[in-house]
C-alpha positions as CSV (number, residue, x, y, z in Angstrom):
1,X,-21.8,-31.0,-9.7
2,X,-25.1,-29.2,-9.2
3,X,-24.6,-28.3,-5.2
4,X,-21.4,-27.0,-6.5
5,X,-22.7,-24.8,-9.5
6,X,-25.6,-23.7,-6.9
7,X,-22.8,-22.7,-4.5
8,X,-21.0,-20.6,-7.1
9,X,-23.9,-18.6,-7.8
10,X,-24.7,-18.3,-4.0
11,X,-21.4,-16.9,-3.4
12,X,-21.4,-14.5,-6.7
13,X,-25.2,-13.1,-5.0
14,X,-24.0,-12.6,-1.9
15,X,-20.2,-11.2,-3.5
16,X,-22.5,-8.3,-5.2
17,X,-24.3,-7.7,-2.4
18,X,-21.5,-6.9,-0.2
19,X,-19.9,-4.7,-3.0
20,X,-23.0,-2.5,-3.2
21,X,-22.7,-1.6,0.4
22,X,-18.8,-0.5,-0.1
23,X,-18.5,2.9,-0.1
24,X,-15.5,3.8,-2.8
25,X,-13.2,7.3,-2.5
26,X,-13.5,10.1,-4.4
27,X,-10.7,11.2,-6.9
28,X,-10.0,14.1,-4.7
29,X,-9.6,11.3,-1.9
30,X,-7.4,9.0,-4.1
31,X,-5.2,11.9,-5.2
32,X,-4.8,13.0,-1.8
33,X,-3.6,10.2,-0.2
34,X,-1.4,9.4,-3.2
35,X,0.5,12.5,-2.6
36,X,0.4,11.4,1.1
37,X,2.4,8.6,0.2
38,X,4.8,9.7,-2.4
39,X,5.7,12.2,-0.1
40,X,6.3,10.3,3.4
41,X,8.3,7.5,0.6
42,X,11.3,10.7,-0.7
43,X,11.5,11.8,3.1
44,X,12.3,8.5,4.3
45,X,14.4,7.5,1.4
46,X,16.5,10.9,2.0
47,X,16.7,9.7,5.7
48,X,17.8,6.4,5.1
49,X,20.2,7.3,2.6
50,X,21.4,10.2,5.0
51,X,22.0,7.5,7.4
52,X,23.9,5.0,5.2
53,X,26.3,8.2,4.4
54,X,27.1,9.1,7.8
55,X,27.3,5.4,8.6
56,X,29.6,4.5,5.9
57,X,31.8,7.7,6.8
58,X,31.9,6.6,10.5
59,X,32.8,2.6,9.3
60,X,35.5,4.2,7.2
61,X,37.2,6.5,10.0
62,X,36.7,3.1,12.3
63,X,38.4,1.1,9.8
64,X,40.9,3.6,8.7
C-alpha cells in the first residue's frame, strides 16, 4: 500500500510540474478563436441545410 501511496504522490509532483511549463491563452486568444468557431459552425450549417433543400426538391421532382 505504501509503493502505491508513494506512486501517487510521484505522479501528482511530476503532474505539477508539467502544468507549470504549459503556456495557457489569453482572453483575447480564447475570444478569438471562439468567434472562429461559431462562425465556420452557422456557414456550414446554412450549407448543409442549403443542400438538404435542393436535395429534397430534386428527390421530389424524381419521385413525382
Amino acid at each position: 500500500m505504501r509503493e502505491y501511496a508513494e506512486r501517487v504522490v510521484r505522479y501528482l509532483r511530476e503532474v505539477r510540474t508539467e502544468m507549470d511549463k504549459v503556456t495557457w491563452p489569453q482572453k483575447k486568444e480564447i475570444i478569438g478563436s471562439t468567434l472562429v468557431v461559431i462562425v465556420s459552425v452557422f456557414l456550414v450549417s446554412f450549407f448543409l441545410g442549403l443542400v438538404d433543400l435542393g436535395l429534397g426538391k430534386l428527390v421530389g421532382l424524381i419521385l413525382r
